[in-house]
TORTI-208010 format. One record per atom (N, C-alpha, C, O): residue in one letter; x, z, y. Coordinates in steps of 0.02 Angstrom, whole numbers, plus 50000, padded with zeros to 5 digits. Layout:
! TORTI-208010
AXZY ...
! end
This chain:
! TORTI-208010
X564305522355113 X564085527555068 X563855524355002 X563435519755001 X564205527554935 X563885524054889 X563405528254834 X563595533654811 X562975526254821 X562535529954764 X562475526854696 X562325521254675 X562645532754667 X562715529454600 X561985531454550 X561715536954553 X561745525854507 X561105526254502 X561045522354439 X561195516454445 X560845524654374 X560755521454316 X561265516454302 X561075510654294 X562065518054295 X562385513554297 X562655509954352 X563185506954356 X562065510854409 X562025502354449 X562575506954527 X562455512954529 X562845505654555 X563215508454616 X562875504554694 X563075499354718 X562565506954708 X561935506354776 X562425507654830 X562675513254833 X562585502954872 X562875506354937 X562355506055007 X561895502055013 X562535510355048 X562105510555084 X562225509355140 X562495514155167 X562155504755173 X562455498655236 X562665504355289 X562315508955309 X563245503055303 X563395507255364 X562785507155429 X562685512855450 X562385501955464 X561825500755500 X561635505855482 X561905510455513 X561115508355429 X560775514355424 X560935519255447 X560555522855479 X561725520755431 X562005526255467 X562065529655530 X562035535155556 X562225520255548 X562225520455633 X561595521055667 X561555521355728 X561065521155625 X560285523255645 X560005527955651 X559585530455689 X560405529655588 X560135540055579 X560615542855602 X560655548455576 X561265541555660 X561625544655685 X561335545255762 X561485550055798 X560875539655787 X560725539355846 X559855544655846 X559565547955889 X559705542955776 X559065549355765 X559115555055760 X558625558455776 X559675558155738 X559915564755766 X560135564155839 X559785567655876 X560445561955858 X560445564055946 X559555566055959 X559225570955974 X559435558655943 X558795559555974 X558175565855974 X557775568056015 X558365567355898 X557935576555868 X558555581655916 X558355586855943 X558925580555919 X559255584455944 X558895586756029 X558805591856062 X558825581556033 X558785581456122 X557795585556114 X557535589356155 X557505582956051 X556915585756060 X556945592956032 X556385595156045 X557245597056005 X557335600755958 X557535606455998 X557245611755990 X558005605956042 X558795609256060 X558515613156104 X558755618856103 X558005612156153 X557735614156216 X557435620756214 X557405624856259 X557125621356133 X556655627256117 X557165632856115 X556915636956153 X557745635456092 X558115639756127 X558585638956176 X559115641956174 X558405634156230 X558875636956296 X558385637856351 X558595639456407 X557665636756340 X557315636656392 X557415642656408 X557275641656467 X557615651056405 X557585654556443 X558265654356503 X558315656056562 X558695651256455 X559425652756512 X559035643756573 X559125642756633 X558805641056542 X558675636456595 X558175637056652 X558105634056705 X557875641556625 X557045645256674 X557655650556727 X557645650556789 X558105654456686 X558465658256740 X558745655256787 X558695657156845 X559215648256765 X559655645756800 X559235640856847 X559425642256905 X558785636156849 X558495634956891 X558075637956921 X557785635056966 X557885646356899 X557495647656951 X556655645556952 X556255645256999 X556605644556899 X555655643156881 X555385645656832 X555795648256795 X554755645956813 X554415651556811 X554595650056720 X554965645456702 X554315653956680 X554185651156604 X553765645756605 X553875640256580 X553365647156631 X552765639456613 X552975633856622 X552815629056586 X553485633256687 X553775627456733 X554165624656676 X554135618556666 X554605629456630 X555245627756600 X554895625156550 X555165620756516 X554215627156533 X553975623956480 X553505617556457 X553125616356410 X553775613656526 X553625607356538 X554145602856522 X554035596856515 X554875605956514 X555175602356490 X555165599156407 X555435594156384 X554715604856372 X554545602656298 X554025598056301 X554055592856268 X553355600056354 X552945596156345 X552885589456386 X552525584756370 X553225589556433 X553235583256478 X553695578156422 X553585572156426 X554145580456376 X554465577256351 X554045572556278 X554135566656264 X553505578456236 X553235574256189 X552625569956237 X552415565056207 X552375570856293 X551935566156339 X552325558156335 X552155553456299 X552775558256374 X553305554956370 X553445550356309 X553535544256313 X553465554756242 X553655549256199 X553205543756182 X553285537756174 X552455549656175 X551985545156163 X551795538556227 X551665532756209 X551805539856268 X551725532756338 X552155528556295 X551985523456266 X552945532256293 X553535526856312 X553595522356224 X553865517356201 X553235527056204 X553345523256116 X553025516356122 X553325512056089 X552195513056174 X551995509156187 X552165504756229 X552165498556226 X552335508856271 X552595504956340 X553025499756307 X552885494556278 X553665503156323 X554335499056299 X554565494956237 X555055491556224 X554025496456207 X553885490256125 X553575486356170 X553905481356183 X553115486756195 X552785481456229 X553225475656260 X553365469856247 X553355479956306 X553985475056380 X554535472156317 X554665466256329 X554785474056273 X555255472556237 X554995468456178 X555415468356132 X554515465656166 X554265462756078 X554645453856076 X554675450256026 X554885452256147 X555115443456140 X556115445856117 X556505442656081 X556215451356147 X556985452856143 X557425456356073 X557255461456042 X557935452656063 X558295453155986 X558235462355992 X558435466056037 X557965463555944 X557975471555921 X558575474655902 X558605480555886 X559065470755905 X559475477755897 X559865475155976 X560465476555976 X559715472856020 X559915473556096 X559365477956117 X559465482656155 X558805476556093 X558365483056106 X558595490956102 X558655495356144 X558705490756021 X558975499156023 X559735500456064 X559915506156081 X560035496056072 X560825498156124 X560385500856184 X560445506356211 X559945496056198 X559605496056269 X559085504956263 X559145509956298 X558735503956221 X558555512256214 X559005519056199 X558905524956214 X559375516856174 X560095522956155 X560415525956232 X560525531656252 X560495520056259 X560865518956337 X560285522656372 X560525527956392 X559625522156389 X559435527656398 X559275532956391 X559015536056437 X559345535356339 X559255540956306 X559955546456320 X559945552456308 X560545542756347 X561065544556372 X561045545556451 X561345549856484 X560705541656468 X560685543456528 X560225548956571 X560345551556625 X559635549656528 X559185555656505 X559605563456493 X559535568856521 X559985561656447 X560325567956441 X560915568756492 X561095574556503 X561225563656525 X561855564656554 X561465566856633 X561775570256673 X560875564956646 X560175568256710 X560365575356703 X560665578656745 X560075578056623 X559915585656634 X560785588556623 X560965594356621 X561005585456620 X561625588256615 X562065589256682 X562545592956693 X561825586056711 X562115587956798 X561625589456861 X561675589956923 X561095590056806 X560345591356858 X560475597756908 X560475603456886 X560565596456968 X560605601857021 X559905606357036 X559905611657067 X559325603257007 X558835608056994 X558335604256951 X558455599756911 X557675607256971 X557195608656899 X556815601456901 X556555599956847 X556765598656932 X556495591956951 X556955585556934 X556715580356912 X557565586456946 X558095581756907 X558085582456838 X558055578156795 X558115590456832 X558155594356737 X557415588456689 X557335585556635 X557115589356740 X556325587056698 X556265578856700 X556085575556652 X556395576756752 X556805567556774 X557025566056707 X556665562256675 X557815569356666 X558085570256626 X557595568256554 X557475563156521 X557425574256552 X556965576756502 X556455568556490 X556495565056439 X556085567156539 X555605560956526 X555965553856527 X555695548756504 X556505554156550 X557065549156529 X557095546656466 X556995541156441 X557285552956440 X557595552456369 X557175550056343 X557205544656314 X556665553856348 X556035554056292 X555685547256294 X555365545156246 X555745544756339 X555615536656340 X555535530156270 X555125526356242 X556545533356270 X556765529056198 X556415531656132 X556295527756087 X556225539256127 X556205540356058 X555645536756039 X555895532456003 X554865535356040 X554365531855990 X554645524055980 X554505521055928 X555095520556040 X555155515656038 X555795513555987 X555935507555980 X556165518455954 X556995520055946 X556525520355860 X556575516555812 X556215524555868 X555915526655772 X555535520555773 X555855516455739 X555065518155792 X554635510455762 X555135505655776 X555235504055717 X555425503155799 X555815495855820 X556485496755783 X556835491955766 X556645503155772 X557255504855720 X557085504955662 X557555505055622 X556365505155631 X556365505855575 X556135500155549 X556085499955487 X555945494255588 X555925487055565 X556515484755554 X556565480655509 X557155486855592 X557895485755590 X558105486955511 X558415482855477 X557855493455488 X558155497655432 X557845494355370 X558165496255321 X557315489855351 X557105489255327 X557565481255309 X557985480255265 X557375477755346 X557825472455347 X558715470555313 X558935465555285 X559045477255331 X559255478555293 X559745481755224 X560335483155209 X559015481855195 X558945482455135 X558405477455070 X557875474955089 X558585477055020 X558035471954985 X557295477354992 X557345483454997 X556745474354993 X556065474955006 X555845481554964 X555535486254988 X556105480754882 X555845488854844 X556235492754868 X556345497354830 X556615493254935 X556995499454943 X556915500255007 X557435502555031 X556315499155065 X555915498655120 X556005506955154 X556255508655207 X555745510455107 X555295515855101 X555875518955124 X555905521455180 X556425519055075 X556905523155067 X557585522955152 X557975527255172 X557465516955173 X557895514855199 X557725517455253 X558185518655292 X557015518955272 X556505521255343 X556975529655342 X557225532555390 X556945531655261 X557005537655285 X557715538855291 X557915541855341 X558005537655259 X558885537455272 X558995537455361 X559365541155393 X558515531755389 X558555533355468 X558435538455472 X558875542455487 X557655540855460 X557575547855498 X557805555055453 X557505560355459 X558215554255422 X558545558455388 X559145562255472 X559345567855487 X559205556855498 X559615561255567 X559125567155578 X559315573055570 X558195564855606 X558055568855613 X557895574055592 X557945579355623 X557605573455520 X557655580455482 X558265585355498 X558155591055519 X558925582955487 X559425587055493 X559495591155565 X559815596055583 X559025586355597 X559165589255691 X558685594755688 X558795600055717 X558235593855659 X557745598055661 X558065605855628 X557935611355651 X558535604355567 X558635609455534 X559275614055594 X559295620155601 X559575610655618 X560225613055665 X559965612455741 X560405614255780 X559515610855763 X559485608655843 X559265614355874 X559355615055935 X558935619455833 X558685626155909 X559245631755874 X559255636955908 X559735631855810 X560175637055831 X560945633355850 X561475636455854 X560865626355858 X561285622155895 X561245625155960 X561605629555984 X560805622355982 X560805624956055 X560845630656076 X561155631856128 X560535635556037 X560715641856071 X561485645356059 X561685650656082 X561895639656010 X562455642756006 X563075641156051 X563565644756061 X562945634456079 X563155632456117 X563135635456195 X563545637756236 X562415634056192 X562005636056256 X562285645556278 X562295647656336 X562505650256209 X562705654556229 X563555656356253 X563795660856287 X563805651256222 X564415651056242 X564715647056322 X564985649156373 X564535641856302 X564745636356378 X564025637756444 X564075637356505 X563605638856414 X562785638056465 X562505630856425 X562745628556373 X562115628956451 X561285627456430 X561675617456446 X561615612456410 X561965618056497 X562135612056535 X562755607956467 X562745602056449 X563145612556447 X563605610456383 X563235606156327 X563425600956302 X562765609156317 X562445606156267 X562245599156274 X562475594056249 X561765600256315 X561635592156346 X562175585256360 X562065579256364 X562935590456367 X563315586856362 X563645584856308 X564035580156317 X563605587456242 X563865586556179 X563345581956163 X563575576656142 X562475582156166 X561985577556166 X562175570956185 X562075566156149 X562455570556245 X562535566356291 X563225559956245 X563165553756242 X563785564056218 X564185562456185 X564185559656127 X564565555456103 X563425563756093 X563195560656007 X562735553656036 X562565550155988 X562575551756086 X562265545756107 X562585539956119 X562325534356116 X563365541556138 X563845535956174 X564055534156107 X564035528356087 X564305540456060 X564505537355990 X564015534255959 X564265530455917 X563215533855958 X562795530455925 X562845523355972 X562935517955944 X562785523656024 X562635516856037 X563335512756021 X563305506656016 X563935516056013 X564535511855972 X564655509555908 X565055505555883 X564075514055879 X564115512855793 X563575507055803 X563725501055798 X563025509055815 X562405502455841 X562775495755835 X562675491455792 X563195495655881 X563475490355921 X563995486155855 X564085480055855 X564255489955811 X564805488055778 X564235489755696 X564235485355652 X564045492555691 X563865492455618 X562925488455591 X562675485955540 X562775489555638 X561855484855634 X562085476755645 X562235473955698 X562035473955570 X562075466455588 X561475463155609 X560905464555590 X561675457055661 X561385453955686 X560825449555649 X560375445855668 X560965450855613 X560245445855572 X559485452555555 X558885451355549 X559825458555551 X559495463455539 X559025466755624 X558745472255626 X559035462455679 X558925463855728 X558595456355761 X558265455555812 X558825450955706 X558275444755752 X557745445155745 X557505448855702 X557325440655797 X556655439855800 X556575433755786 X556965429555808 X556125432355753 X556055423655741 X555715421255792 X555335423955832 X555945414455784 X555855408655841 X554795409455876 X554515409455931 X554535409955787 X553925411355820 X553445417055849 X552905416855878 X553825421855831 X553505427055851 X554165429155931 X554375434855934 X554235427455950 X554735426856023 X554145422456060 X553835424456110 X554025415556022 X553485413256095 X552855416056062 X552435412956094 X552515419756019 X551955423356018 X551905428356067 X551345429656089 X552545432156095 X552455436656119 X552105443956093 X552175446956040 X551755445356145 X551475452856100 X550695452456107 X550355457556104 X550385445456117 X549785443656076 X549445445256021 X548855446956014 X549975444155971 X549915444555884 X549895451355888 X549385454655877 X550475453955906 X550385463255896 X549615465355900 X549275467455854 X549395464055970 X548885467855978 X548305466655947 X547845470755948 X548245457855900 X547715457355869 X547915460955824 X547445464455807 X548545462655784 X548415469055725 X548015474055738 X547815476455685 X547845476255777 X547645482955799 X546805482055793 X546345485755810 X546825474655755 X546065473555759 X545965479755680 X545635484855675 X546285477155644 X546285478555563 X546285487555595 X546575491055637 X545585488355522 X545395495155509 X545925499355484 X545995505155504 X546495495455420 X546795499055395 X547225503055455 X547285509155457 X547585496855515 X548075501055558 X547535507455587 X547835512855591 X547075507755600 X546835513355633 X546685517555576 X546755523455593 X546475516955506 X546495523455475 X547025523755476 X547095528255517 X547545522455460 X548535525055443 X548575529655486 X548725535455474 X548405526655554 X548745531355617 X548205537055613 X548325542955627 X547615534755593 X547225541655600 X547465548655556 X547425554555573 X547745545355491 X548035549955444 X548725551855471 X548775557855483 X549105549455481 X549755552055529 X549735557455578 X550105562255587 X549095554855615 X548925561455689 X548755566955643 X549075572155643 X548165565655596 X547995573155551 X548295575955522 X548185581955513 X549075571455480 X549465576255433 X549915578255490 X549935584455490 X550285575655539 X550605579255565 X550195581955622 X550545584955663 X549515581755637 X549495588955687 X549285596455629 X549285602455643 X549205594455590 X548845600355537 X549515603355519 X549565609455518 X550125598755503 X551055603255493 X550865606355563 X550505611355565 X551135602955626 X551285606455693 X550695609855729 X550705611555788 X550255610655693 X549745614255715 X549905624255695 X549795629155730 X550265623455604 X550495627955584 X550865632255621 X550835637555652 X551535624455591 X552155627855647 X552405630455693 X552885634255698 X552015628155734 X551985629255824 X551895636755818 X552185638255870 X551675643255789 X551675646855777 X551895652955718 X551745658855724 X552225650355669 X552675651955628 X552905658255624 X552735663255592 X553435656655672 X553555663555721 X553215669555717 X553385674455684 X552725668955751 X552155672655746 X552005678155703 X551995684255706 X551835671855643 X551655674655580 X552145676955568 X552045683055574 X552925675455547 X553415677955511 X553455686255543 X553475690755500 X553465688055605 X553555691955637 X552925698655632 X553075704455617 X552095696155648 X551825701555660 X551215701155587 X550665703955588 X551445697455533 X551115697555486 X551585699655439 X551575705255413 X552065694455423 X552605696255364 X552995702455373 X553065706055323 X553205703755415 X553685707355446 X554405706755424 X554705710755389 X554615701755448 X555125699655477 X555265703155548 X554915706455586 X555865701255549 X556495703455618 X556335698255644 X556315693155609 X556175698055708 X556575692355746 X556935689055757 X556825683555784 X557775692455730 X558165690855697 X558055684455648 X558245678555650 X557755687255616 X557795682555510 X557425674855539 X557395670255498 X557185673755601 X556685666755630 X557295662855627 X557205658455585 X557695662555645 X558285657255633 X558415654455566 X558415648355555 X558535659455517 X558605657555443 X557965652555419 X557965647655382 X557505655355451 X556755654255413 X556835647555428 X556945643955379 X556805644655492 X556655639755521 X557345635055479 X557175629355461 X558025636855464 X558305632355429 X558095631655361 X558315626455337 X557705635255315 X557355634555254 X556775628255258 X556725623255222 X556355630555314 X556115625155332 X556135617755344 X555795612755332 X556785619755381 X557135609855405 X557415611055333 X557345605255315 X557655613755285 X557855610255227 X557225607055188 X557255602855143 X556825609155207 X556175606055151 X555895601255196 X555305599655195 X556295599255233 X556135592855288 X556415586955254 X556155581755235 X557035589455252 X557535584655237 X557415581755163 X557475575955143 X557235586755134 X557195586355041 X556555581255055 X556585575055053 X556135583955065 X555375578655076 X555575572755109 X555255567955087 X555975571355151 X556015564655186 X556315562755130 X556005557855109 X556955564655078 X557015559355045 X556825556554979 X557015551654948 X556315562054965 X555865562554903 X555405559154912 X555155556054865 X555145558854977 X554665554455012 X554555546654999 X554085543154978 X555355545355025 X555555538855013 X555465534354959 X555285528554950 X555675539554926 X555975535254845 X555365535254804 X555315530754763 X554865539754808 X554135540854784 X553625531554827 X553255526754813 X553865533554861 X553275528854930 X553535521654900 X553105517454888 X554205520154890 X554275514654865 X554245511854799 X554415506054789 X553995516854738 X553655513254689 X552655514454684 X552295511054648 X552445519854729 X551825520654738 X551695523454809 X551665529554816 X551625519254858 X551505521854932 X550885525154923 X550985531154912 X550215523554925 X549735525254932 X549525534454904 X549225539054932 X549895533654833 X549875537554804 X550265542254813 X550005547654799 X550875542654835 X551315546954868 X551035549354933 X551245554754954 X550575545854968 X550165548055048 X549915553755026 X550105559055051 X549365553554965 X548875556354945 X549065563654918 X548845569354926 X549575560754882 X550165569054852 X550015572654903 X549585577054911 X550585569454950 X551045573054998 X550725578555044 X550945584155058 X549915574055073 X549485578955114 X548925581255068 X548415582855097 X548925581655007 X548735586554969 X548955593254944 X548675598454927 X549625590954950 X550205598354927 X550255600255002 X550245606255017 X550295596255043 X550265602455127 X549595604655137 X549585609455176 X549115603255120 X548615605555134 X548345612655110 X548035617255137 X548695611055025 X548555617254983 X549355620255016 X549325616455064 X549815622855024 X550345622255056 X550185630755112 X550335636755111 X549685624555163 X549595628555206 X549035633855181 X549165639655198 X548665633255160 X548075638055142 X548505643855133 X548665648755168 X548695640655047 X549225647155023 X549645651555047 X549725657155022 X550055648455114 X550305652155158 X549985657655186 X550125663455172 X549585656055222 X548935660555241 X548735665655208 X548735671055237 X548535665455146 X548315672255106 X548815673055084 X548645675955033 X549475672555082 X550175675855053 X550485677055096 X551025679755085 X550325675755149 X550715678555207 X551135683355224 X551675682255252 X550835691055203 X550975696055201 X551735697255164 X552195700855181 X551685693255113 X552225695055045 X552845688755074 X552725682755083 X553355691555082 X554135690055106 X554295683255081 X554455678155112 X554225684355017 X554625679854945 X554155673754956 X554415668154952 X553475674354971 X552855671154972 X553005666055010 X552955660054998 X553255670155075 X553305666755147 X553765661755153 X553585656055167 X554455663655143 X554955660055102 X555135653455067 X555555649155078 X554535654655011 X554455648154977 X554015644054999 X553985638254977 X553475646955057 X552885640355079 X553095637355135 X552935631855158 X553505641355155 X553935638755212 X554335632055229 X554375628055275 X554685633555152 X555125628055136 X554695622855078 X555045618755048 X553985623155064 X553585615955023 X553225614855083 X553025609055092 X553085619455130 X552985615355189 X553345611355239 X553125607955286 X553885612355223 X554355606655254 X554365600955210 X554295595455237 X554435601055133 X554405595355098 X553865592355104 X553955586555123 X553095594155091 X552725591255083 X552525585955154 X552365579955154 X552615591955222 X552685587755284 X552895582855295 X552675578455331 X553355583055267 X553825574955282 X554175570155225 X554715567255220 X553565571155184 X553625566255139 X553315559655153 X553475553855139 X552885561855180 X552325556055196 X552445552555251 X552115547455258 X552965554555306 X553165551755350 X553775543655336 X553875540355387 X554155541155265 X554105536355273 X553495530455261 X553245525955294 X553415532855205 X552705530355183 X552155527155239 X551905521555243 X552055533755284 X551555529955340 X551895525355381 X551575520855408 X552625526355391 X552935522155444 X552945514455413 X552795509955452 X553105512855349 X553005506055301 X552485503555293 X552415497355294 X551845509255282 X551245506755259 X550825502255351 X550515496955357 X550985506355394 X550515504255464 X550945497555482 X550715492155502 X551535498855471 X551995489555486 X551745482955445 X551705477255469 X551555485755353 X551415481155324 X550555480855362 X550445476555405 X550165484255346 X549385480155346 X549325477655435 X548825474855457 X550035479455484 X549985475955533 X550405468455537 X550545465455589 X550565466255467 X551025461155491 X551745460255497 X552075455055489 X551965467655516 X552615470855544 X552865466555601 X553275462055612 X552225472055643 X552265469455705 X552595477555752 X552285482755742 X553075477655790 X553495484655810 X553065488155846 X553115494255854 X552495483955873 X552015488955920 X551615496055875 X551475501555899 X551505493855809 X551175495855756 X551585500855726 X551315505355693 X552285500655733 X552715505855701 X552785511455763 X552775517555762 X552865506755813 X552785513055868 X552315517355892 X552295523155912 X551845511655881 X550965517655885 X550905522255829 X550455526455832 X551345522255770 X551455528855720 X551845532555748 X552005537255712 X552035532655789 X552625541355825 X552215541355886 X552285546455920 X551825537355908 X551495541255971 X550895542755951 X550665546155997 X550335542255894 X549945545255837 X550295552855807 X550075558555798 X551035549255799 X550945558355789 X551125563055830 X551135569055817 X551295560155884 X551455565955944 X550635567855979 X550545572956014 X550145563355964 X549525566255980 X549355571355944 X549185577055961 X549415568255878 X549155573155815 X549695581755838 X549405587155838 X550055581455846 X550715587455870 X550365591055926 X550305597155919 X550135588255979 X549935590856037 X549055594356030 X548835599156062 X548705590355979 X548195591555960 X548035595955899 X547445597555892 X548545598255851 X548685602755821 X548985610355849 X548965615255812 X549175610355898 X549705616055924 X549055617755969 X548805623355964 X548775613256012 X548015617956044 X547635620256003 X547435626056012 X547395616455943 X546895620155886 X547275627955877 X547015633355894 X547895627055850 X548085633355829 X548215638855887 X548275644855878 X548245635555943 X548235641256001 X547445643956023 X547275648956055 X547105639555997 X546375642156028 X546225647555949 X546025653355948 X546385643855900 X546255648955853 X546255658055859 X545825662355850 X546975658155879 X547265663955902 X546995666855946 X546955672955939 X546755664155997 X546575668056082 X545805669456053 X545485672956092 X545515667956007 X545045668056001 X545065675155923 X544695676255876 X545415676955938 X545405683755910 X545585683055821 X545575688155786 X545715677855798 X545685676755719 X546585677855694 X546835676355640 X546755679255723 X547545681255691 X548295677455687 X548415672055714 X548515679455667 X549105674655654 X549135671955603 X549655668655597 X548665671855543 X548655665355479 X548275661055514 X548335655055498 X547725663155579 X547335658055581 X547555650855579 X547265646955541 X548145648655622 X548425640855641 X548495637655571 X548255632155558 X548955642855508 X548705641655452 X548285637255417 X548375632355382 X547755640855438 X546905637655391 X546645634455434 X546045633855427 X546915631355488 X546765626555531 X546995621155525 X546745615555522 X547695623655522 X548035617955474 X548055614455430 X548275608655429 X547775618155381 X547645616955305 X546935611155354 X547025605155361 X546415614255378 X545865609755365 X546045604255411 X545615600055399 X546475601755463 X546635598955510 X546855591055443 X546605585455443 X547425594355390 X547625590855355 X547365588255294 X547585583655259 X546895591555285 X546225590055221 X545955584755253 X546015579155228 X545585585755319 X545245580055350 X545795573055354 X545545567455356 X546365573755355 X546785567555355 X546895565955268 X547075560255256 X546825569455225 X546955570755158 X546435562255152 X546565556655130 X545785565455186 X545075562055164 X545125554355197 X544905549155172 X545415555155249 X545505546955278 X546015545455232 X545815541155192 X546535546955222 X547155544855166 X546645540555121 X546575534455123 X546275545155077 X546055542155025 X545265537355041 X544955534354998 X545155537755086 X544605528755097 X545185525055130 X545115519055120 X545675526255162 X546185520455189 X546405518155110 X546495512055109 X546505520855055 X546765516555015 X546425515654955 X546625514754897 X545555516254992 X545205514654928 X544705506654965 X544375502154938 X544885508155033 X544515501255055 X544975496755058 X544815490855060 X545805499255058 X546285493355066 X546125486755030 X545895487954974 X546175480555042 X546215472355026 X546805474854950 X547275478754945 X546475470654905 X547045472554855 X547665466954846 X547685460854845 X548205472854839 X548955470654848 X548985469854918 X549555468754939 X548485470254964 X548725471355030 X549145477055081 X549305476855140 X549245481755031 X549505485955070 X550075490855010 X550305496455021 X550205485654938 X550635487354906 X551415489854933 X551715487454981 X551645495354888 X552355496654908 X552845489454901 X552895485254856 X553045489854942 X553705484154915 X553755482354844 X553655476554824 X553945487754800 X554275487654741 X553685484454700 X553835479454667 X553015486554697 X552175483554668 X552295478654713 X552885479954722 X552225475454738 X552105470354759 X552545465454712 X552345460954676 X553155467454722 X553995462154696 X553555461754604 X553455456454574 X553345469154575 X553095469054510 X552495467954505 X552265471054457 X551935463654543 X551335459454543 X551655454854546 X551595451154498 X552045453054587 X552145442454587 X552655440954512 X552585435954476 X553135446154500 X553525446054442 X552835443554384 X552775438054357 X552435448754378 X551765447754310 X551575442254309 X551495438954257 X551445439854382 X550915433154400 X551225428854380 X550935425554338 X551875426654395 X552565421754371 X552425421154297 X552215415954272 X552575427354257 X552625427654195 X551995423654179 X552095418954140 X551435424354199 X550915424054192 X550625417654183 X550165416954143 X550835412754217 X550905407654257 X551295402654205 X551085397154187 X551835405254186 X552325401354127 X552045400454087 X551935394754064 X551765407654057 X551375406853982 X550705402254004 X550465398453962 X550525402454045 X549845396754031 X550335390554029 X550365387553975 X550715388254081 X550975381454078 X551375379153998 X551485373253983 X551545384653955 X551845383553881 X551095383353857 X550965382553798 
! end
């Protein structure tokens, strides 16, 4: 793929591709489930709640397996790693795809979900590599650009599928976008973009875990759990709102939700390209405009056009900040993979811990904006760690790529002129 850019023609390594081709399976497989769980509650025969362990047993799952399997894996060449996570993530789906009942279906389900925290941190040390250093940011998101797009196609994917062939088809077209990723993997991620050096192989995963000493990695992740449980705290109820506030059809939730994944997609890659000439400052944007984002939603609720447009800056602003944090918690750890992976199982807490706020909101009699203004404050409070994480940061310690390359450039210059 080539991009053309001030003259200059940027191509963009096939690897990436083959990264954000295996990150859509992977959104896919998380995405896809939310409309077939009823034909799958019929067809196996269990209750709604039961079927709806297959969503949540699955983000449980990522978060364990995002640690786990960086762990067992930190001495082994990383891109035999991701074949090795892809391969199960296939075999996860190829489970629920011949699952004779609800206990194989769910086997399946925690299979899969294994690879994903370990597939987004250990892939995105891959993605970074390469590319030259001011283009870090950008390169994180080009991976998860699969998932934005899965997100935007994966629940009327599935249900379109799922209405034509059954629920079991799908999983098998899933099953199919996995065999082709682990072939692109295999043929397009060069090998130098997947070694481990000699010393960090006999360090083992020692070093990792002393990162975890540093304050900065624990504010990052703290801001990650808050911006994304304060988005999925919203979202998780959307619906809701669109339906018994806006008044919307039930119907029009499909459209909405692709307006949405488009302001996913737009933010992941606005995200990027922002984060890599000012990370810190792009954090600070990003969960400032979702924060005000969500408020606004809330008291505009009512009005269609309103709904519409917050819908879709809440998809941008959401996932802007998601390369940014994934670069920023690798650098002040060293870029160590345990550290990139403890950012997707941070935000599957923050996800799980946002979606109860906004469900207790509700049962507790305050409405359908409530998840809203829960949201909003869920993500203000991460707004506030954002900004002491990058007012206590070590200076130039936690610079974007690109500031960093243009501090040592000054210092050089700098350096000459004294020696003339």
């Amino acid at each position: 793929m080539n991009i053309r850019r001030g003259g200059e023609t940027r191509r963009t390594p096939a690897g990436l591709v083959a990264l954000a081709l295996g990150s859509f399976g992977i959104g896919l497989t998380e995405f896809v489930i939310a409309g077939l769980l009823p034909q799958v509650s019929h067809d196996l025969e269990v209750s709604e709640a039961a079927a709806g362990w297959l969503v949540s047993g699955y983000a449980l799952s990522v978060a364990v397996g995002a640690i786990l399997l960086t762990a067992a894996t930190t001495r082994l060449d990383r891109k035999v790693v991701l074949l090795g996570l892809v391969a199960l993530f296939v075999l996860g789906n190829l489970l629920s795809a011949v699952a004779p009942g609800y206990a194989t279906a769910l086997l399946g389900r925690v299979v899969a979900a294994l690879c994903h925290g370990s597939f987004f941190g250990i892939g995105s040390l891959v993605a970074r590599r390469m590319v030259p250093p001011e283009r870090a940011s950008r390169a994180v998101a080009v991976m998860f650009a699969g998932l934005t797009v899965a997100n935007v196609l994966g629940v009327p994917f599935g249900a379109l599928v799922g209405a034509h062939w059954g629920w079991r088809a799908t999983f098998w077209v899933i099953t199919g976008i996995g065999v082709l990723a682990v072939a692109a993997i295999a043929v397009w991620v060069p090998a130098r973009a997947g070694a481990v050096d000699e010393d960090q192989r006999a360090a083992g995963l020692r070093p990792q875990l002393r990162a975890f000493r540093s304050r900065q990695v624990w504010l990052t992740l703290a801001a990650t759990a808050l911006g994304y449980g304060g988005m999925f705290g919203a979202f998780s109820y959307v619906a809701y709102t669109f339906t018994a506030v806006t008044g919307f059809a039930t119907g029009d939730i499909a459209w909405l939700l692709v307006v949405y994944g488009t302001g996913l997609v737009i933010g992941n890659v606005v995200g990027g390209r922002a984060a890599d000439r000012d990370r810190d400052r792009t954090l600070i944007a990003s969960l400032a405009g979702l924060a005000v984002t969500l408020a606004a939603f809330g008291l505009l609720a009512e009005g269609r056009l309103a709904s519409v447009v917050l819908v879709f800056l809440m998809g941008v602003f959401g996932f802007a900040s998601v390369p940014g944090l994934i670069t920023r918690v690798t650098d002040v750890a060293g870029g160590a993979p345990l550290a990139a992976s403890a950012n997707v199982s941070a935000s599957n807490v923050g996800n799980a811990l946002g979606a109860w706020l906004g469900g207790l909101a509700i049962s507790t009699g305050l409405g359908y904006t409530a998840p809203l203004y829960v949201g909003a404050a869920v993500v203000t409070l991460g707004l506030a760690v954002m900004v002491v994480t990058a007012l206590t940061a070590p200076a130039g310690g936690t610079a974007s790529p690109a500031q960093a390359a243009a501090g040592q450039a000054v210092s050089a210059t700098g350096r000459r002129g004294d020696d003339a």
